[in-house]
N, C-alpha and C positions, 0 to 999 in steps of 0.2 A: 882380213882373212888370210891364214897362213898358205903358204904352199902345201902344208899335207890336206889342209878341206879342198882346194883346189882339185886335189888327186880324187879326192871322194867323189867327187861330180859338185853339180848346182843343188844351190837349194830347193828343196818339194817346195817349200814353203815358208811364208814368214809369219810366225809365232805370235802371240800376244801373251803368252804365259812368261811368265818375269820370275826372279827370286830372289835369296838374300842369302849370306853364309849366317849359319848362326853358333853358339860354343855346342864343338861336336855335332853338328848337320846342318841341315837345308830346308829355308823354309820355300816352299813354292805357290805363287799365284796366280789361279788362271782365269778364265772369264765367270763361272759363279763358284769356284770351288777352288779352298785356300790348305795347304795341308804343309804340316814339318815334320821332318825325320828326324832322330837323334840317334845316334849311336851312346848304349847305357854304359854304365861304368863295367856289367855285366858281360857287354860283348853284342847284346840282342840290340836290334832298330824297335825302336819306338816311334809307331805314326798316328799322328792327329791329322783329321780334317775339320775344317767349319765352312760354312758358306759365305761368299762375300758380300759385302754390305752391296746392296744393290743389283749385284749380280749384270746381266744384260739390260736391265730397266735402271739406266743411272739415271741421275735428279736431270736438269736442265743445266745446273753451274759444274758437271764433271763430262760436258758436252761441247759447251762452248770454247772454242780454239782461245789459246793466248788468259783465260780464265781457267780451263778445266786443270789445269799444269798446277796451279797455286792448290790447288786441294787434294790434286792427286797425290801432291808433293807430302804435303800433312799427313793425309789418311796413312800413306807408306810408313811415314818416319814414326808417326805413332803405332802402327802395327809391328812394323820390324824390332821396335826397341821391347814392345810388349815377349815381341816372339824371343829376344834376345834374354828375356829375363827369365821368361819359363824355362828355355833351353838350359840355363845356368843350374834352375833348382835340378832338372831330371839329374845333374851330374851330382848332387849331393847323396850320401848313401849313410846309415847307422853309424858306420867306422868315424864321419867326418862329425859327426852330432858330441855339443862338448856342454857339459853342464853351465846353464845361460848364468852371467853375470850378474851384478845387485840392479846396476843399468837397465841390461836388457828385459831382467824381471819388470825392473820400472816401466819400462817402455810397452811391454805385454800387457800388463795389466792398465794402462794410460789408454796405448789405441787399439788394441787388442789386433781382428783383422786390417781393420784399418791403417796399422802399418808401413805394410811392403807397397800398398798405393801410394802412399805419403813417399816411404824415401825413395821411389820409382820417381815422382813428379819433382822433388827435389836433386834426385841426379840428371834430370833430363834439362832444369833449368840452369844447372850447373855446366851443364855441356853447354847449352845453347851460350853460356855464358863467354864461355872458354872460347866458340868459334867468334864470338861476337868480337874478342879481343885480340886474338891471332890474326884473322882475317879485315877485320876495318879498322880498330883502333891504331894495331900494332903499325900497319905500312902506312894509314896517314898523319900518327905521330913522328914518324921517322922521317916522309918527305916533311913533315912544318919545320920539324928539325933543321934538317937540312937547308930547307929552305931561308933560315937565317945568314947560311956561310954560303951559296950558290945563289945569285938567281935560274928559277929554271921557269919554262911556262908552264900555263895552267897545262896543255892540251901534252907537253911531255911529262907534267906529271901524271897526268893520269894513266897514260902507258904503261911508268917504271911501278905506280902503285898498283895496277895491274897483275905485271910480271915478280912484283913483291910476293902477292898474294897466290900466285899458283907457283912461285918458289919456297913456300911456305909448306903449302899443301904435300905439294912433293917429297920436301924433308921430310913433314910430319908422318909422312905413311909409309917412308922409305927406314924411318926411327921406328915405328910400330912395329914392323916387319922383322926388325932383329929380335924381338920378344919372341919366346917360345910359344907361348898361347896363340899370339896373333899371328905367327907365322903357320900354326895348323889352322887359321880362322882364313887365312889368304888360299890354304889349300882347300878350304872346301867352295870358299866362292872358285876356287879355279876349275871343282867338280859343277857346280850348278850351272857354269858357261856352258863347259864342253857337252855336258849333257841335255841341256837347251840345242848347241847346234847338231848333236846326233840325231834327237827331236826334229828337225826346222829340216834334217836330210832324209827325214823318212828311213831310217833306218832303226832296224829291233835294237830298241834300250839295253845294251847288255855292257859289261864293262868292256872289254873290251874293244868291242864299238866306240862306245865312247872316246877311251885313251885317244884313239885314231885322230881326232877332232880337236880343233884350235880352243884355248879357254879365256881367248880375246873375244869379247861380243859388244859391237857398237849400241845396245841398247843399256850400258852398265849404267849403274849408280855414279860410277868415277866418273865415266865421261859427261853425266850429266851434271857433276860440279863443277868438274873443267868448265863446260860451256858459259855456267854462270860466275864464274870468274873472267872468264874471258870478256862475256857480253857484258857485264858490269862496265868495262873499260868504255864503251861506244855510247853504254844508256848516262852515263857519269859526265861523258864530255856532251853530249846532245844537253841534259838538263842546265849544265853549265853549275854543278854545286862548286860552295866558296872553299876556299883554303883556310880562309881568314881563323874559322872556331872548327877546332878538331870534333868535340861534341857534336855541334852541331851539324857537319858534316855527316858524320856516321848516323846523326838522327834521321839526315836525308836520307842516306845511303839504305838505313833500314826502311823506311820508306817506302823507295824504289824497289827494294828488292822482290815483289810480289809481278811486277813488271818484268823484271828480268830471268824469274822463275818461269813465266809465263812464256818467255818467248823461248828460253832454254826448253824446252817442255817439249814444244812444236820440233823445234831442229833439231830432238833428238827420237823422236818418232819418225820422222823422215831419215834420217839413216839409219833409224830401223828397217823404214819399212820400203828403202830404195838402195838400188846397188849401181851408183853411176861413178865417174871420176867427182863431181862437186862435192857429193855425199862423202867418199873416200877421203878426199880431203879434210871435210867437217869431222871427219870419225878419227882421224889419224893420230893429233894430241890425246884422245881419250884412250884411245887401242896404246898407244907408247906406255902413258901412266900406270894404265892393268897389268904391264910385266913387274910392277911393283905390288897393285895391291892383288893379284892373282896369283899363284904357285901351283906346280905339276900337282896336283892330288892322287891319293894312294887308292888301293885300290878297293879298303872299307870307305873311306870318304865318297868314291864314286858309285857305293852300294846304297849312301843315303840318299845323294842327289836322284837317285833313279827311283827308287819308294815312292817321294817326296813328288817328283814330277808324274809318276802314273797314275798317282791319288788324283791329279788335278784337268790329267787330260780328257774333255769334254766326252760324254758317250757317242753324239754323231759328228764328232771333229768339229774342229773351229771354224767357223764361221767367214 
């Protein structure tokens, strides 16, 4: 938390409503009620609500500690990308519409609806592809590598593969951020922060208000990868996996990964939802990283984040 929340006083309270930046707005979720804002090519906000799967009455497996982490994880990644792709169509308008190809014909008339499901599912295992190589193949090909001209041990390599992988991460979002698109996409997650802690101060949603307020918030997405990069390093060296087969390594590594979601999960609910020096500490790498994937947001962007979040805030307050 910065020295200007500091100035605002303490927090009323701590929040359970989360959100996402998405192309031109904010999707926001809170305990039964999920809504996104967009700002149209037009200039007007567009808001949707839908109700959240389960709402207050979750299953038994989005309850249990160290378990509920691995599905909460999913339900997000697959509603946020959902939300990410609608957000894209609102921005399309007549002017962009271009006589379809012989292809696209083909492709229309082949899946018809069916489609934009398909190449949706197809980008998403595309991505998952791309982390799966960046982040485990990339840095334990590199120590095997290495490990031909050095010896090093098992227990420092797992360290430097470690600080590979969240030096990866870093560049990677610190490379996205010079993009013109992603860098208005980092201004609006910097709007759903700030407007989360004007929120969590009990103070009127207004812009203004807002600006006032830090767009560092320990309950981010970032810091909950951080964590699990981090914790990889402790759960890697605990299981003792081999160096010997890169493959198979990473077949461990995926594996594990459900584990390490799980316990990432927890410690990032706790400095959610605690304000001590250990927590400060746990939160400090994740708050450093957000001055990359986060940016001052304008003062339309901070008009979606507030739409977006008063859709969602409960009628007799949280719980």
């Amino acid at each position: 938390m910065s020295k200007k929340d500091n100035s605002l006083g303490e927090e009323k309270f701590k929040s359970k409503i989360g959100g996402q930046a998405v192309i031109e707005g904010v999707m926001m979720r809170g305990i039964d009620k999920a809504s996104m804002a967009n700002r149209l090519p037009n200039g007007e906000i567009d808001l949707e609500t839908w109700p959240v799967r389960g709402g207050k009455n979750l299953p038994w497996y989005r309850k249990v500690p160290f378990i509920r982490g691995v599905f909460s994880f999913g339900i997000s990644m697959a509603d946020g990308y959902k939300c990410l792709m609608r957000s894209a169509d609102k921005q399309m308008t007549d002017e962009d519409d271009e006589p379809p190809s012989r292809f696209e014909k083909w492709l229309d008339e082949k899946f018809g609806d069916k489609l934009m499901p398909i190449i949706s599912v197809i980008s998403m295992i595309i991505g998952i592809g791309l982390a799966i190589v960046l982040f485990m193949f990339l840095p334990t090909g590199i120590l095997k590598l290495a490990g031909n001209f050095v010896e090093v041990p098992d227990v420092a390599k797992n360290i430097i593969e470690g600080v590979l992988k969240i030096a990866i991460f870093v560049g990677y979002t610190a490379l996205t951020g010079l993009m013109k698109d992603m860098h208005r996409l980092y201004e609006y997650h910097g709007a759903e922060h700030k407007t989360i802690a004007c929120y969590e101060h009990g103070r009127e949603l207004t812009v203004e208000n807002v600006k006032q307020h830090c767009r560092f918030h320990p309950r981010c997405g970032t810091s909950f990868v951080f964590l699990v990069l981090f914790i990889s390093i402790f759960v890697n060296s605990v299981f003792r996996l081999s160096w010997e087969n890169v493959f198979l390594r990473v077949l461990c590594k995926l594996a594990l990964l459900p584990v390490v979601m799980g316990i990432a999960y927890e410690v990032i609910r706790l400095a959610g939802k605690y304000d001590n020096p250990i927590m400060r500490a746990v939160s400090a790498p994740g708050l450093w990283i957000q001055r990359i994937t986060t940016k001052e947001p304008k003062d339309d962007e901070i008009e979606c984040a507030i739409e977006a979040l008063k859709a969602v805030i409960p009628e007799g307050g949280e719980e």
